[in-house]
C-alpha positions, -999 to +999 in steps of 0.1 A: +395+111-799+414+148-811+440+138-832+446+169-840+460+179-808+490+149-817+507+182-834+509+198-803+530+170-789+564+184-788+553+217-773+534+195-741+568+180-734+583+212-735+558+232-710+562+197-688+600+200-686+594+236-681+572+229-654+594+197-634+623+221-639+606+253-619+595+226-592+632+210-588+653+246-591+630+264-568+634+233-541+673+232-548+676+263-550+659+264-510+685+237-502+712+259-516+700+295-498+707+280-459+719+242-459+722+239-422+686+252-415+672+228-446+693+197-437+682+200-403+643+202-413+645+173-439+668+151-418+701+152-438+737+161-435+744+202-444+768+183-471+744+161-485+719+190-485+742+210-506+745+179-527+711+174-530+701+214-537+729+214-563+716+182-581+683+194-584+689+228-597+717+210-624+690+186-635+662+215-642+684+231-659+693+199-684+656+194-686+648+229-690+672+235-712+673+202-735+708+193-724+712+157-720+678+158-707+671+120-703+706+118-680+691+150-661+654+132-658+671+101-645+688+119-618+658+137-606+642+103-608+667+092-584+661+122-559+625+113-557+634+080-550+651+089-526+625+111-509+601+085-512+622+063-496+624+086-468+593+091-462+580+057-465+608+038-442+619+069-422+592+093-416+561+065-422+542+083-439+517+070-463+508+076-500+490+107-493+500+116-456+487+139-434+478+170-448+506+174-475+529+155-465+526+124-486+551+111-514+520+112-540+540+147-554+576+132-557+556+101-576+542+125-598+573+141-606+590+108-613+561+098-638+565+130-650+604+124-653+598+091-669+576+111-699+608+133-708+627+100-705+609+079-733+602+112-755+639+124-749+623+156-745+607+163-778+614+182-805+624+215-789+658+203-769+693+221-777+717+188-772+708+149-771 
């Protein structure tokens, strides 16, 4: 209907990574600040929290940066999973929860994940 928005293309993808790698350093970044605290609230080991907070901030930065970003929107693919997971088997919560506590965001952010995965980013990455 516009094609000539299709030039545009490459700078989308960018503001998108941009965007899924503010969401993923800011929550890693909360894992990160007090483990123990976090762990406790999301039902995890203070290890695997650590884990968890440093895997999210390394993958924003790959897909913020362009570095291996299909690798680092795999693995943040795999954290939502995860946290789906959780809060469909553990915490029963449905597609859109009470309130906001529903796994419709961490599904965004793996369809999200899956765009920078089949575009490998776009044009404006530093390192494939």
């Amino acid at each position: 209907m516009f094609p000539q928005l299709a030039r545009f293309t490459d700078l989308a993808l960018l503001s998108m990574r941009l965007l899924v790698a503010l969401i993923f350093a800011t929550s890693g970044w909360r894992h990160l600040q007090d483990p123990e605290a976090r762990g406790h609230s999301i039902g995890a080991s203070k290890g695997l929290t650590i884990f968890l907070g440093a895997a999210e901030v390394l993958g924003a930065l790959g897909v913020a940066c362009g570095v291996l970003t299909q690798l680092a929107a795999a693995g943040l693919i795999l954290l939502m999973l995860g946290a789906i997971q959780k809060k469909v088997f553990v915490w029963k919560t449905g597609l859109w929860g009470k309130g906001t506590d529903g796994w419709h965001y961490e599904l965004m952010l793996v369809a999200m994940n899956l765009v920078i995965i089949v575009t490998d980013g776009g044009r404006f990455v530093l390192f494939r």
